[in-house]
VOPAGU-2260 file (C-alpha; in pm, 1 decimal, decimal comma):
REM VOPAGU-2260
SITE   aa  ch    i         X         Y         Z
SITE  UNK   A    0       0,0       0,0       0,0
SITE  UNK   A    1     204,5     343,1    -125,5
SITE  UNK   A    2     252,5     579,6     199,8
SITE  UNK   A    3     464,8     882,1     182,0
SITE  UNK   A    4     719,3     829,6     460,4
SITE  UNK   A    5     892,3    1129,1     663,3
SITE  UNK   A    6    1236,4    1110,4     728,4
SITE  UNK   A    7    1306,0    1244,1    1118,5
SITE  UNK   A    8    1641,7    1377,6    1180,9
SITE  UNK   A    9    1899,6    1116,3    1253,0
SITE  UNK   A   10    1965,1    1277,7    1595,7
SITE  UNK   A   11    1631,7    1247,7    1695,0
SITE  UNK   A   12    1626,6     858,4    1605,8
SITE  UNK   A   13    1963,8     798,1    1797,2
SITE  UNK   A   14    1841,3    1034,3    2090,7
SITE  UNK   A   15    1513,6     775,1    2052,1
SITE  UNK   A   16    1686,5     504,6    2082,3
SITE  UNK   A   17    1932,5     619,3    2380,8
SITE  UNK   A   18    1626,0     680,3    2579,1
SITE  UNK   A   19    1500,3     331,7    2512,2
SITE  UNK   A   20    1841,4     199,3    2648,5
SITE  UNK   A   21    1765,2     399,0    2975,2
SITE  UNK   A   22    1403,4     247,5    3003,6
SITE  UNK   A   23    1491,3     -87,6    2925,9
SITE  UNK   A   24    1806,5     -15,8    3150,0
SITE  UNK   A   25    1502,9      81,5    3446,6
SITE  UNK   A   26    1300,9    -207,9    3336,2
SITE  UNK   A   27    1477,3    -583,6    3441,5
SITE  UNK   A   28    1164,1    -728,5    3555,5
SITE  UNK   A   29     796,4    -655,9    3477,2
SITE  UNK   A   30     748,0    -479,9    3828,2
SITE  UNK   A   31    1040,9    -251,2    3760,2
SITE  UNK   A   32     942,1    -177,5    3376,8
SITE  UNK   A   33     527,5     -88,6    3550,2
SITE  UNK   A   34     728,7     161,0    3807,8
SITE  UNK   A   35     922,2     330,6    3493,0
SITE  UNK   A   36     586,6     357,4    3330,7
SITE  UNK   A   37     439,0     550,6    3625,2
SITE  UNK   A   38     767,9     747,9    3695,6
SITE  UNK   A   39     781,7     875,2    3347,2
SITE  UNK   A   40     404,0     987,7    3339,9
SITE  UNK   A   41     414,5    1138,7    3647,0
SITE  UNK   A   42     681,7    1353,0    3539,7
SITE  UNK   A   43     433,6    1410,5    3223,9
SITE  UNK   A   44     181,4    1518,3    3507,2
SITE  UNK   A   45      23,8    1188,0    3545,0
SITE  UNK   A   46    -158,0    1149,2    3882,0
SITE  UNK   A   47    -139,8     803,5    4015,7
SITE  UNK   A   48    -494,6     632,4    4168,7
SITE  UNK   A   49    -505,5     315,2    4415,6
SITE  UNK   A   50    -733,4      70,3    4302,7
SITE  UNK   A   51    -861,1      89,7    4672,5
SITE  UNK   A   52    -982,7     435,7    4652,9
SITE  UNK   A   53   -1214,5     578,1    4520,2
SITE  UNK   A   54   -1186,9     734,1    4134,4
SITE  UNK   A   55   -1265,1    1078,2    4044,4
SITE  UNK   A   56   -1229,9    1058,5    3669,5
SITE  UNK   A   57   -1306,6    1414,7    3455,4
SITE  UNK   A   58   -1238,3    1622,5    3166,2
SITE  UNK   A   59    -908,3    1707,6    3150,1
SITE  UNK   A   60    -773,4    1444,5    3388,6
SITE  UNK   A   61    -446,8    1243,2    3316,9
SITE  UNK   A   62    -413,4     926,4    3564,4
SITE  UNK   A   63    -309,2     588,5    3580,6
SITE  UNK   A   64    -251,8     278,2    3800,3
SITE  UNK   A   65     -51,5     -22,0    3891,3
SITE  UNK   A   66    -135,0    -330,0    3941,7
SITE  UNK   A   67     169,3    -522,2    4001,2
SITE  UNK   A   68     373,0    -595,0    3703,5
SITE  UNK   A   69     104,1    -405,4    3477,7
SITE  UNK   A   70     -23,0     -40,7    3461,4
SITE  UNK   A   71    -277,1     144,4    3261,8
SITE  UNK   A   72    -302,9     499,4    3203,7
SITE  UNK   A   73    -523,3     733,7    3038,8
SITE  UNK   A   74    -605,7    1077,0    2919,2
SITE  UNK   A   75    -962,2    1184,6    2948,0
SITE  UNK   A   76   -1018,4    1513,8    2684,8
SITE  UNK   A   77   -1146,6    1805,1    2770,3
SITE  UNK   A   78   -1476,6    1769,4    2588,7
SITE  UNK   A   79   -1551,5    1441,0    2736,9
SITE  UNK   A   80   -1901,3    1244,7    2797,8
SITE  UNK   A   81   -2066,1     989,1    2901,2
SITE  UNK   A   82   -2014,2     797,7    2605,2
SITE  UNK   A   83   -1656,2     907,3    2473,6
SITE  UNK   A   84   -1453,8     614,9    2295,0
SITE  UNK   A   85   -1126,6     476,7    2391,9
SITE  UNK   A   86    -809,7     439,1    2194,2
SITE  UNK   A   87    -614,2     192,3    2327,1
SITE  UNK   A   88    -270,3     127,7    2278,2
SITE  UNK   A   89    -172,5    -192,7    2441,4
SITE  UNK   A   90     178,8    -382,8    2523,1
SITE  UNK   A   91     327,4    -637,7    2784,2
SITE  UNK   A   92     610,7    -570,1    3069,9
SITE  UNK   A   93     743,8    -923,6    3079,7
SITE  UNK   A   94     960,1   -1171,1    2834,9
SITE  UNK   A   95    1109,2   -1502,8    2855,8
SITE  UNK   A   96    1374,3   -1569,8    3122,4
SITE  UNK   A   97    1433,6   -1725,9    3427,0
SITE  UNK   A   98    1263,4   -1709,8    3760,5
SITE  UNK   A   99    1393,1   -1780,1    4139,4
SITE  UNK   A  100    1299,1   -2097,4    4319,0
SITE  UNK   A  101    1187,3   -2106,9    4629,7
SITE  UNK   A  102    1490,9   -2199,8    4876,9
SITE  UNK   A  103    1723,6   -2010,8    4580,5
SITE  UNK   A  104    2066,9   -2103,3    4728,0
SITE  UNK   A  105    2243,7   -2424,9    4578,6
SITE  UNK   A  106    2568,6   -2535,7    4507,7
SITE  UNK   A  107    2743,8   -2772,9    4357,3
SITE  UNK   A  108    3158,1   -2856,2    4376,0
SITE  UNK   A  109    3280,4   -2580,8    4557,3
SITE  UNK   A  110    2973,8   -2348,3    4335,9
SITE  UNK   A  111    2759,2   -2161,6    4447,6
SITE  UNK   A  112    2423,5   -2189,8    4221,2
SITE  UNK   A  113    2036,6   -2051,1    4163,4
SITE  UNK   A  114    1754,9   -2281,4    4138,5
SITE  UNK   A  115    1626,5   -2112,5    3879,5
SITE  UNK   A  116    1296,5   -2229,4    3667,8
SITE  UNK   A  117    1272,4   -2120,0    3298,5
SITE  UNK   A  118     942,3   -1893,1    3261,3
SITE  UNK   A  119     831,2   -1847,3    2921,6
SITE  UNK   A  120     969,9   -1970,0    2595,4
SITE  UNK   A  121    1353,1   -1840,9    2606,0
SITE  UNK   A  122    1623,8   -1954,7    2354,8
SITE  UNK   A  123    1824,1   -2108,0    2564,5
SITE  UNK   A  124    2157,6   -2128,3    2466,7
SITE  UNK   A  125    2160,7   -1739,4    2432,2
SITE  UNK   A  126    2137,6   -1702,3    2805,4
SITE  UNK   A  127    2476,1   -1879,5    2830,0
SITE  UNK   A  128    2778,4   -1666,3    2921,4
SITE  UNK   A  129    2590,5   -1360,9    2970,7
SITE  UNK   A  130    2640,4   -1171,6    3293,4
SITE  UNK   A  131    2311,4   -1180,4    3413,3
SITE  UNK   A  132    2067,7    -996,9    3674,9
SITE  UNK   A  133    1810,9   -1039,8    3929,8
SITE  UNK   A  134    1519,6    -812,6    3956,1
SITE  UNK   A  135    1147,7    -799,9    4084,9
SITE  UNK   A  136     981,6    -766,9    4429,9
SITE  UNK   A  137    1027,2    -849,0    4728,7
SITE  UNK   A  138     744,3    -837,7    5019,1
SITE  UNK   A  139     826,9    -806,6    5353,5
SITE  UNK   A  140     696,0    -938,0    5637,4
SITE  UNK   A  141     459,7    -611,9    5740,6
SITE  UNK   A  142     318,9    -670,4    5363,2
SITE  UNK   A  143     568,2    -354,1    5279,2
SITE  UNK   A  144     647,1    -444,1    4848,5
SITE  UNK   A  145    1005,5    -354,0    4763,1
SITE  UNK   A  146    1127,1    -374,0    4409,5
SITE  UNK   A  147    1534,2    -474,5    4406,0
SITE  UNK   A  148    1774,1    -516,6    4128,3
SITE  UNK   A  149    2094,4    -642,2    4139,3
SITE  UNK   A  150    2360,9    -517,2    3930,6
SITE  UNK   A  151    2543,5    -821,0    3757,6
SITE  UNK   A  152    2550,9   -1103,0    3989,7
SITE  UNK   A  153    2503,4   -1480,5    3788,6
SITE  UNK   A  154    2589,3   -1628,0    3476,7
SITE  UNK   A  155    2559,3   -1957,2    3310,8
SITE  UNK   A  156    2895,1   -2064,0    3162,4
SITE  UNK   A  157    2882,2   -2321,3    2890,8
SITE  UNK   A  158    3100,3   -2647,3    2871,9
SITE  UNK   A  159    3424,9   -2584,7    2685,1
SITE  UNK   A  160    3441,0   -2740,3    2354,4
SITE  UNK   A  161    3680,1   -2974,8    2482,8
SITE  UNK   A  162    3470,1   -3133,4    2702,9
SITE  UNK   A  163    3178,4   -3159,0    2400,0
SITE  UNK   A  164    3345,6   -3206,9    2060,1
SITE  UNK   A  165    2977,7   -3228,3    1920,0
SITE  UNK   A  166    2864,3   -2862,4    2059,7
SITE  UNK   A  167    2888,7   -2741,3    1748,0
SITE  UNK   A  168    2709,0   -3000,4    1605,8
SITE  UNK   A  169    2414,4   -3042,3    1832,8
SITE  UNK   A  170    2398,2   -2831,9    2149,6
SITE  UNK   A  171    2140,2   -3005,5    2335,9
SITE  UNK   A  172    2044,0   -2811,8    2721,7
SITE  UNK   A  173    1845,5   -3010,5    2982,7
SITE  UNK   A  174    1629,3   -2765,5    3180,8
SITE  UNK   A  175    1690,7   -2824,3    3503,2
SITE  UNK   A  176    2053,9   -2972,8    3487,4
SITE  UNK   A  177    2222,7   -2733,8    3267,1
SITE  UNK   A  178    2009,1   -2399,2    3312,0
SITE  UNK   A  179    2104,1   -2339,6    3695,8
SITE  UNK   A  180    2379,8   -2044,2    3704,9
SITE  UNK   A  181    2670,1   -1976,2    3965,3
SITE  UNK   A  182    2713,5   -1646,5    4126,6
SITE  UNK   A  183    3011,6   -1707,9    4369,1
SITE  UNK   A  184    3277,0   -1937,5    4541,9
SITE  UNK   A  185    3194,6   -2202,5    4867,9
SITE  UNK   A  186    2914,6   -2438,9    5023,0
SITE  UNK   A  187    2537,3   -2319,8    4988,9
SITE  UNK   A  188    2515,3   -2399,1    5377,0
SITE  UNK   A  189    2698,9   -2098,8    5474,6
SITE  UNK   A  190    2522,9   -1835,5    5157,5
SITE  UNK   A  191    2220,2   -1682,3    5067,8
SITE  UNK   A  192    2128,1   -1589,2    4700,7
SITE  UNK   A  193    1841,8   -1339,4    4892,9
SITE  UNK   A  194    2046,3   -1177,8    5099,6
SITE  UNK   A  195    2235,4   -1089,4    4787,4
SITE  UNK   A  196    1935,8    -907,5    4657,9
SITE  UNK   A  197    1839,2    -771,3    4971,6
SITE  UNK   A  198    2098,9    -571,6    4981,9
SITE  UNK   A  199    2099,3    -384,6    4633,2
SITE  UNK   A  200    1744,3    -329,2    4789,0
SITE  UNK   A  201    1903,9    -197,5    5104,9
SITE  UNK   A  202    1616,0    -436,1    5340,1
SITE  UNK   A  203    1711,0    -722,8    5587,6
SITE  UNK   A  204    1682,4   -1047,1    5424,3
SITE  UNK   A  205    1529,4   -1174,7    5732,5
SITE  UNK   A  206    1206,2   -1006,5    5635,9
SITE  UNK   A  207    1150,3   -1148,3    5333,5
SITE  UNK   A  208     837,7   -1332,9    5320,3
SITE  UNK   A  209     755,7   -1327,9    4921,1
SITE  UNK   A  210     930,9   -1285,6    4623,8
SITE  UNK   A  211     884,2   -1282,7    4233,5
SITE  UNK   A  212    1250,5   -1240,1    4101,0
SITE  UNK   A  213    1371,0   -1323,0    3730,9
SITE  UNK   A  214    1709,2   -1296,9    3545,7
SITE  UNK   A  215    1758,2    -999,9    3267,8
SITE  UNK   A  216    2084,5    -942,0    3060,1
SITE  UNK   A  217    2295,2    -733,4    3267,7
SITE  UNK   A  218    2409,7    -523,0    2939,1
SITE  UNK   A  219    2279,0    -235,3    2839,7
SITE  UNK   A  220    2139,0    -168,5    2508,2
SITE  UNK   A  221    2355,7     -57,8    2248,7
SITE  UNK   A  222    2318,3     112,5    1853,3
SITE  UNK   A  223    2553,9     -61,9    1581,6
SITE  UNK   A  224    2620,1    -165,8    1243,1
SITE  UNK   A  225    2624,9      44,0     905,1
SITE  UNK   A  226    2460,1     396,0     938,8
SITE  UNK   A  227    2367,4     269,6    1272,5
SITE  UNK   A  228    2090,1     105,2    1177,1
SITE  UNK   A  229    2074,5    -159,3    1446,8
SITE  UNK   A  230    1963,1    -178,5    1806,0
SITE  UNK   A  231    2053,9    -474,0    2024,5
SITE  UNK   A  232    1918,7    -503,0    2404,3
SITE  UNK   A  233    1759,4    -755,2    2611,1
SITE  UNK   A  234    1357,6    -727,2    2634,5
SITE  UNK   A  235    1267,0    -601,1    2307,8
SITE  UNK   A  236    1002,9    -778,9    2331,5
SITE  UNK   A  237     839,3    -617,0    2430,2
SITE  UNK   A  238     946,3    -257,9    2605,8
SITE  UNK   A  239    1019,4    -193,0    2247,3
SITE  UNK   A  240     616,2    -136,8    2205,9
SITE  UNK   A  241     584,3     -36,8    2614,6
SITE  UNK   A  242     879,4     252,9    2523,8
SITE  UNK   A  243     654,7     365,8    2226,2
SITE  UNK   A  244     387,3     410,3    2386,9
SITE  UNK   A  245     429,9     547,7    2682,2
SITE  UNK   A  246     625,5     807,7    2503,4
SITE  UNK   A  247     334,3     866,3    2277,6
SITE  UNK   A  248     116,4     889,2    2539,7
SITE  UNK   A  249     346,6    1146,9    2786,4
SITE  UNK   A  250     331,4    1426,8    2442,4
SITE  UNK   A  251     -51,6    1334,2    2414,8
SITE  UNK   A  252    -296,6    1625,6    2456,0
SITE  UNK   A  253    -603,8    1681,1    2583,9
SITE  UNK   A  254    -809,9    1796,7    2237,8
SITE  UNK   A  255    -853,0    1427,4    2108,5
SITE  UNK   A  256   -1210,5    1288,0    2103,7
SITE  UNK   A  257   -1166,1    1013,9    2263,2
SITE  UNK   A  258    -981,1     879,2    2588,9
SITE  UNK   A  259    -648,4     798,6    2519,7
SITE  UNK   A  260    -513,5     461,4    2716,8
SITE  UNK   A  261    -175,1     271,1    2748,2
SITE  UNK   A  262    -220,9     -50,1    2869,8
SITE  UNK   A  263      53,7    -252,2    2975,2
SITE  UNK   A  264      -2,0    -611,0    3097,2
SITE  UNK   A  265     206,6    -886,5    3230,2
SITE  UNK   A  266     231,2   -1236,6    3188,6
SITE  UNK   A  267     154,3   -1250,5    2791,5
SITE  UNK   A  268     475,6   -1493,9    2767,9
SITE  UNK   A  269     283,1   -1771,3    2977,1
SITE  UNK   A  270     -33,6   -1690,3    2837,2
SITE  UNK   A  271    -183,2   -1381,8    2991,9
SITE  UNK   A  272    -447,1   -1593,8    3233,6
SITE  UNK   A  273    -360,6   -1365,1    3555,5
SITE  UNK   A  274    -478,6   -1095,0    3758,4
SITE  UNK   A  275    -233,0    -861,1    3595,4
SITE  UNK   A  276    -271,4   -1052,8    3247,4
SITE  UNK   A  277    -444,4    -915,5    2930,5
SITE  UNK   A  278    -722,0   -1210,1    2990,4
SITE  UNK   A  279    -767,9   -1093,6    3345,5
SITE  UNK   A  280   -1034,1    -813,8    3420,2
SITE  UNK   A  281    -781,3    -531,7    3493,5
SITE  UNK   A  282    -822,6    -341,6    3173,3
SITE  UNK   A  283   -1200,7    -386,5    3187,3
SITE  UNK   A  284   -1217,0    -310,3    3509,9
SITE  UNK   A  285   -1047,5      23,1    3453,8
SITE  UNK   A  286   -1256,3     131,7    3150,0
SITE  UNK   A  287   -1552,1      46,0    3363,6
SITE  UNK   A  288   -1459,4     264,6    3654,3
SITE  UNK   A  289   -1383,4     573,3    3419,1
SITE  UNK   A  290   -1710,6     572,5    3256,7
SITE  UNK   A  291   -1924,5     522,7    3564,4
SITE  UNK   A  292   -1728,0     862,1    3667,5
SITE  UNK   A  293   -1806,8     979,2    3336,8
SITE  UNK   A  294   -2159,7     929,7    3430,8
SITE  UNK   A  295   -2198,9     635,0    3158,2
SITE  UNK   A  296   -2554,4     404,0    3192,8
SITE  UNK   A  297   -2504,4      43,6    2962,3
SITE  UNK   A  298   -2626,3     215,2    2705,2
SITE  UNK   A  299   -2338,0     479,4    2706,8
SITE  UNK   A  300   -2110,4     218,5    2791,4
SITE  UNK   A  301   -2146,2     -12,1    2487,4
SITE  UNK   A  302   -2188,9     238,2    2250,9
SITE  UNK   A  303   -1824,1     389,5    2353,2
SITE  UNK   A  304   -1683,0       9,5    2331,7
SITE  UNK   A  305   -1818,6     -28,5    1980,6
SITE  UNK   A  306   -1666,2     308,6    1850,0
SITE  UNK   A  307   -1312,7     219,5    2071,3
SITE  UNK   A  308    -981,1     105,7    1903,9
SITE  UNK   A  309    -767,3     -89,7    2071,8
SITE  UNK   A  310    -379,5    -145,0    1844,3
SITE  UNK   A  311    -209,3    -422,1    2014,2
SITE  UNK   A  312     159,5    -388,7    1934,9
SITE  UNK   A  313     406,2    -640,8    2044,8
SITE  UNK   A  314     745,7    -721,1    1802,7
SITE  UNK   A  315     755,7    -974,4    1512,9
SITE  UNK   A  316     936,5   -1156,2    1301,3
SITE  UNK   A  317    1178,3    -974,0    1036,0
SITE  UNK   A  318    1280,8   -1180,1     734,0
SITE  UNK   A  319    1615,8   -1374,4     843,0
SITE  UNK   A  320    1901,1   -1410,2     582,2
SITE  UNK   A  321    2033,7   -1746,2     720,9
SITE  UNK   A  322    1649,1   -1887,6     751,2
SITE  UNK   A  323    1467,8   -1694,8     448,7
SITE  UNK   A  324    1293,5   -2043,4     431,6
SITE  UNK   A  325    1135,0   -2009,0     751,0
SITE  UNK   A  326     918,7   -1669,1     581,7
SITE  UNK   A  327     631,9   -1622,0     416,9
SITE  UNK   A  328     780,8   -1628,0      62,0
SITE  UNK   A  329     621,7   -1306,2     -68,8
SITE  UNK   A  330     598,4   -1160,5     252,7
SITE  UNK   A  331     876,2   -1065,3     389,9
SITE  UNK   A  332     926,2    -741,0     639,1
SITE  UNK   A  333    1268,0    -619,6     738,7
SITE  UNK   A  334    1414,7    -478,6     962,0
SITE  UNK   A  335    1441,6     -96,9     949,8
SITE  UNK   A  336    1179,6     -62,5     652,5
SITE  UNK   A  337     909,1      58,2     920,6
SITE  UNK   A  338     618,0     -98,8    1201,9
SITE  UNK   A  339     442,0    -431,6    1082,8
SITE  UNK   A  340      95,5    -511,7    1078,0
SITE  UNK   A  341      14,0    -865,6    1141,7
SITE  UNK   A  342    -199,6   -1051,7    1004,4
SITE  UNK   A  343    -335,9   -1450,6    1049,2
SITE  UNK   A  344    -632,0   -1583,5     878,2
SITE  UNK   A  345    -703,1   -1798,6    1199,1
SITE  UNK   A  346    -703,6   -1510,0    1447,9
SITE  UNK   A  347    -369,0   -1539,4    1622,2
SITE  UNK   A  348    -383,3   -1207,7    1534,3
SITE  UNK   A  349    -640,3    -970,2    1566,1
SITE  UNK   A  350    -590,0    -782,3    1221,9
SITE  UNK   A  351    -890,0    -761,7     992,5
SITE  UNK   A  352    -996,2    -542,7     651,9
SITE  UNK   A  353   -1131,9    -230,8     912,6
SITE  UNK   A  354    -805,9    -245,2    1163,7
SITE  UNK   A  355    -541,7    -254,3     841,0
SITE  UNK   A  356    -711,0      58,2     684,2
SITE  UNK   A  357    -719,2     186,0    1005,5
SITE  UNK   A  358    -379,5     125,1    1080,3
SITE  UNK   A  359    -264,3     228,6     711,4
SITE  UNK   A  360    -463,7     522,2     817,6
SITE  UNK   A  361    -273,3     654,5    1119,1
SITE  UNK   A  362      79,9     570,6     963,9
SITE  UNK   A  363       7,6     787,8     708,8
SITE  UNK   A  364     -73,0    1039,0     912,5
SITE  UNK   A  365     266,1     989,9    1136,4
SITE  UNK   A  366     408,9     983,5     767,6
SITE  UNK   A  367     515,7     635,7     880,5
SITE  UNK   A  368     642,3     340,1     617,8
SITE  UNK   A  369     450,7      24,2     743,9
SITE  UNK   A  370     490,9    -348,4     637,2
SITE  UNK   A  371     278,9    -620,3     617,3
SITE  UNK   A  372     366,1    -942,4     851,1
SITE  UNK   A  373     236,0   -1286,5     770,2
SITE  UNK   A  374     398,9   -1636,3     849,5
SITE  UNK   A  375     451,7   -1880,5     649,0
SITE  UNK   A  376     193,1   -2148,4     663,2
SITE  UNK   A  377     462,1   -2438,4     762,0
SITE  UNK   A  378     518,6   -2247,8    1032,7
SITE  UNK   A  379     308,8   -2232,6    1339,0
SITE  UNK   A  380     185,8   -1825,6    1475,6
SITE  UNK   A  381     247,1   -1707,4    1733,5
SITE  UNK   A  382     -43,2   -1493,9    1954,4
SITE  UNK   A  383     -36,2   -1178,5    2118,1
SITE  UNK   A  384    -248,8    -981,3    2345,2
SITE  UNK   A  385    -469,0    -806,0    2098,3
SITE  UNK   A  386    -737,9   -1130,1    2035,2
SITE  UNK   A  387    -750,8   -1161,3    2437,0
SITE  UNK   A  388    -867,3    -766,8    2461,7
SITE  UNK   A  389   -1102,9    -824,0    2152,7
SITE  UNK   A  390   -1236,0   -1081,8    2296,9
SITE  UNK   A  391   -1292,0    -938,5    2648,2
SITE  UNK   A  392   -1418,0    -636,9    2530,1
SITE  UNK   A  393   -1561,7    -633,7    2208,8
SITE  UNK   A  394   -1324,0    -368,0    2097,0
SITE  UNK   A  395   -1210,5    -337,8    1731,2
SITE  UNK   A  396    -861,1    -419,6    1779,0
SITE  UNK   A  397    -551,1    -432,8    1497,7
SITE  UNK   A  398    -214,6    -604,7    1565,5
SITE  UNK   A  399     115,8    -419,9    1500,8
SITE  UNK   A  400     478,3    -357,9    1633,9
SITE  UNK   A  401     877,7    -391,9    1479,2
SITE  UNK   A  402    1001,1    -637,2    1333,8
SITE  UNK   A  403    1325,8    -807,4    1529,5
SITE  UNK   A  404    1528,8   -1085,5    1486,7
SITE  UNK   A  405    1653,4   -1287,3    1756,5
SITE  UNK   A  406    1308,7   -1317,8    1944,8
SITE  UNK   A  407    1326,7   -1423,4    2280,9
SITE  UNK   A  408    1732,9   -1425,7    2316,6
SITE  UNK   A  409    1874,8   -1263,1    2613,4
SITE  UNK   A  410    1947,0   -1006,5    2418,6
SITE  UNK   A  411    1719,0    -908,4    2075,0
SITE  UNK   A  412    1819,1    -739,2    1739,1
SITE  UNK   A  413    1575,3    -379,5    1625,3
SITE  UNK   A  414    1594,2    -125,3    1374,4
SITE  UNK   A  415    1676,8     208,5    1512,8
SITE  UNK   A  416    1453,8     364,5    1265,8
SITE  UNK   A  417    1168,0     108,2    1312,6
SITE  UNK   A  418    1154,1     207,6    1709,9
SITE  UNK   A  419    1108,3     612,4    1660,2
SITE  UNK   A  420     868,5     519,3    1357,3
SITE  UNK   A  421     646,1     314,8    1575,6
SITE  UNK   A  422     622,9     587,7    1844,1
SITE  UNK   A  423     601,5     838,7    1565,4
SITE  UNK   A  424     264,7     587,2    1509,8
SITE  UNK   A  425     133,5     558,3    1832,1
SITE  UNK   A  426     154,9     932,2    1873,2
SITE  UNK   A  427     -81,1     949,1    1540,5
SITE  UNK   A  428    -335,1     662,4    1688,6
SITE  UNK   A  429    -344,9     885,7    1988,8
SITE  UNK   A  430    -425,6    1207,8    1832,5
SITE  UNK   A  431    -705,9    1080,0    1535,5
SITE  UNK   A  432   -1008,3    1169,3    1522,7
């Protein structure tokens, strides 16, 4: 489909892209990347609501709130009623890694280890030799939630080649036996792994009664390659999309005729069925409250869900030039030539005729280059969040995001210019008519 693409200054995609580093930098866990969220729109004059409290929700207003590893936030404009439409920009805070046992602390031959136990669908073998981190929350025996971080703490080294002549051949990784990584010297008796991470959250390890910790790629992200077209970084997928639009949404206005939402849930590698998960009633719940401030009755209420837009963004997959096989054979997005929309004639993806015009629609507007994304029928789909929110809410909903290479590695490969251009597109979905 032609579209007349604008070409931003290249400082303002590198400065882009720097300021992604940071946020993904801020972001090691899904707790920590829900705290950024808030921290950034507060400074954007966000005010943030308990879900305890009561909600006073007006014209004008620009709130959000967290619920654990998820937040939603929202703009309500100016000329606002009882039946005002939503556009909804949604993403997730979480990607494949590894997450902390209970009773942490093992060893092995003079090692000491982390029973560790995968969550999601990593690749495996790019976790090895990475210095890694540990990040989430911590809750403390008065219920008090911390969030701690460490800085680089474990790795897991891989066998010399030595000791595997067929490594190269056929690197096979058992999940429990070879995933476990050390982070020090001496006998597990006398350590303890939380202790470590009490610290770099400056609270006494004896008061931890709870925790949800995972691993993240200690490395920060970094741009590279020819013209510096690439962007490499753990969690791409997908603070890539949570980056975009929470930027789009801090420069958003309050002249828009409809309610302008980020949504950011967790748990969408494991399949989203959580409190805090896309299929859980958090975003519905939220949507609710606002319009019963609003002064919505049903009526008002469905008729602003059938006029809503929800665009689901979360990264896909560029063509690979080792694996073109693996692609659609005609279809083939890549990397740096602009946002994807995706598209699956079973539904994996929310995409129909109405969202892709739509979508076409707003990337014009953001004079934004987009490219289809479909995969190639020998090939299994993926899903995303975007059928879970149609399907909760009856929203029209459209699929989108970047496309990357190296999805779920510890560390993921972007096009600089595909990350401002989908901001550059969220910003547009925000300010339509």
């Amino acid at each position: 489909m032609p579209q007349t693409a604008v070409v931003p200054a290249r400082a303002d995609v590198l400065a882009h892209a720097e300021d992604l580093a940071d946020f993904v930098a801020a972001s090691p866990s899904s707790f920590h990347a829900a705290a950024e969220v808030a921290r950034r729109l507060q400074t954007a004059g966000f005010v943030p609501l308990e879900e305890t409290a009561p909600w006073r929700t007006e014209p004008g207003a620009r709130q959000l709130v967290v619920r654990d590893g998820a937040v939603i936030a929202w703009i309500v404009p100016q000329g606002a009623g009882a039946d005002t439409a939503f556009h909804i920009f949604g993403a997730h805070s979480d990607s494949p890694a590894f997450a902390l046992k209970p009773r942490p602390t093992t060893g092995r031959a003079g090692w000491l280890q982390a029973g560790v136990e995968v969550y999601g669908g990593p690749l495996l073998n790019s976790w090895l030799d990475r210095e890694l981190r540990l990040a989430g929350r911590l809750v403390l025996d008065d219920g008090t939630r911390v969030l701690a971080a460490t800085g680089a703490l474990l790795r897991l080294p891989q066998l010399a080649i030595h000791l595997d002549r067929e490594a190269n051949d056929r690197l096979t990784l058992d999940r429990q036996r070879h995933t476990q990584p050390v982070w020090g010297l001496g006998e597990a008796a006398s350590a303890d792994l939380l202790a470590e991470v009490a610290g770099a959250a400056d609270v006494d390890a004896a008061r931890i009664r709870g925790y949800d910790l995972v691993t993240a790629d200690a490395a920060r992200g970094a741009v590279f390659g020819k013209d510096d077209a690439f962007f490499a970084s753990g969690r791409l997928d997908d603070l890539a999309s949570v980056h975009a639009g929470v930027t789009a949404l801090a420069a958003a206005g309050t002249d828009a005729g409809h309610i302008s939402m980020l949504a950011v849930f967790d748990h969408e590698e494991i399949g989203s069925a959580t409190r805090s998960g896309a299929a859980g009633p958090f975003l519905q719940d939220v949507v609710e409250r606002i319009q019963l401030a609003l002064g919505a009755e049903r009526e008002e209420q469905l008729r602003a869900l059938a006029a809503s837009w929800c665009v689901s963004s979360d990264v896909g997959h560029s063509v690979h030039p080792n694996y073109v096989e693996k692609h659609d054979p005609v279809v083939q997005p890549l990397l740096g030539s602009g946002p994807i929309l995706k598209i699956n004639a079973n539904q994996r993806y929310a995409t129909d005729a109405a969202g892709a015009a739509a979508w076409h629609g707003w990337c014009e507007a953001a004079g934004v280059t987009s490219q289809e994304f479909v995969s190639n029928n020998a090939v299994p789909c993926g899903s995303t969040i975007g059928p879970i929110t149609a399907t909760r809410l009856g929203i029209r909903t459209v699929d989108v995001g970047i496309p990357i290479l190296s999805m779920h590695s510890a560390r993921e490969l972007a096009g600089t210019a595909d990350l401002h251009a989908l901001t550059r597109a969220a910003s547009a979905f925000f300010a339509a008519a």
